[in-house]
C-alpha positions in Angstrom: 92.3 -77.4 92.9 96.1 -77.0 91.7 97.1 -74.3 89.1 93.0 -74.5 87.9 93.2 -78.0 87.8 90.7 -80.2 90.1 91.9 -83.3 91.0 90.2 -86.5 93.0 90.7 -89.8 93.5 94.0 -91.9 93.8 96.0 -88.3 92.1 94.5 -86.4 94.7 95.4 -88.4 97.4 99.0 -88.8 96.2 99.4 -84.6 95.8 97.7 -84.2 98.9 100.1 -86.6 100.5 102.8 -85.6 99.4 102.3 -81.8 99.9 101.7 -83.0 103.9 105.3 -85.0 103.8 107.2 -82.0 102.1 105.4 -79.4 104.8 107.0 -82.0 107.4 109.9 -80.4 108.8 112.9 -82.4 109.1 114.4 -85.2 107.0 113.8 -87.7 110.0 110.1 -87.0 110.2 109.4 -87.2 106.7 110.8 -90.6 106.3 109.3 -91.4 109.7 105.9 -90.4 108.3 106.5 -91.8 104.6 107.2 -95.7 106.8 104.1 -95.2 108.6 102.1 -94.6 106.0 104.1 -97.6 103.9 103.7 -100.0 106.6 99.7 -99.0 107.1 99.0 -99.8 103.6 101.0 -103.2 103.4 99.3 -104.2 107.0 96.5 -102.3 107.3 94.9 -101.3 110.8 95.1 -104.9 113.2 92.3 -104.6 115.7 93.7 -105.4 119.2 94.0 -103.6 122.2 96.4 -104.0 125.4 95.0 -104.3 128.4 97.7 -103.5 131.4 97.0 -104.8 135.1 96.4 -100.7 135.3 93.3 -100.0 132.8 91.7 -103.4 134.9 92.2 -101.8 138.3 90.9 -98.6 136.9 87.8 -100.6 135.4 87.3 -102.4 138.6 87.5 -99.2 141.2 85.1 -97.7 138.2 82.5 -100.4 138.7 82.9 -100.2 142.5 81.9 -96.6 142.3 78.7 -97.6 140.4 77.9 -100.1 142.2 77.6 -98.5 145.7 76.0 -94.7 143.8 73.4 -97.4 142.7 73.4 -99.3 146.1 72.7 -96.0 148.1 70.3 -95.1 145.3 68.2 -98.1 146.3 68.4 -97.5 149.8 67.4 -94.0 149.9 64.1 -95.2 147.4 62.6 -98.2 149.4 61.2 -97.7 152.7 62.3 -99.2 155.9 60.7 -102.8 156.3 59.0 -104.2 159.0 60.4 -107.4 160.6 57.2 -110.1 161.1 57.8 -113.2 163.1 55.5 -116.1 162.1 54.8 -118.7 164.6 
């Protein structure tokens, strides 16, 4: 609500927007904001991520981890077998 007045849809998003840009508070971020926003709604959101030899390392020790808590898990649960020798 602006002055009594309600706004909503694509007006209420442009006031709203722009109220955000001219709170910003240098020159450089405002038109750094104002291209990200311009280049979002030419491009939209691209769904793709990068996955660095890091975040696979991390993934694998992860997995190790699991792997042996679920490994000890196992081998406090069963009981001790018997070895039986047929003839």
């Amino acid at each position: 609500m602006v002055f009594g007045l309600r706004f909503s849809g694509f007006v209420a998003w442009w006031l709203w927007r722009t109220v955000y840009v001219m709170k910003l508070p240098r020159l450089t971020k405002k038109l750094r904001v104002l291209a990200s926003w311009m280049l979002d709604l030419l491009f939209g959101t691209e769904i793709e991520q990068l996955v660095t030899l890091r975040d696979v390392e991390a993934i694998t020790q992860w997995l190790e981890r699991i792997r042996a808590r679920d490994e000890r898990r196992v081998a406090r649960a069963s009981p001790p077998t018997m070895a039986v020798r047929l003839r």
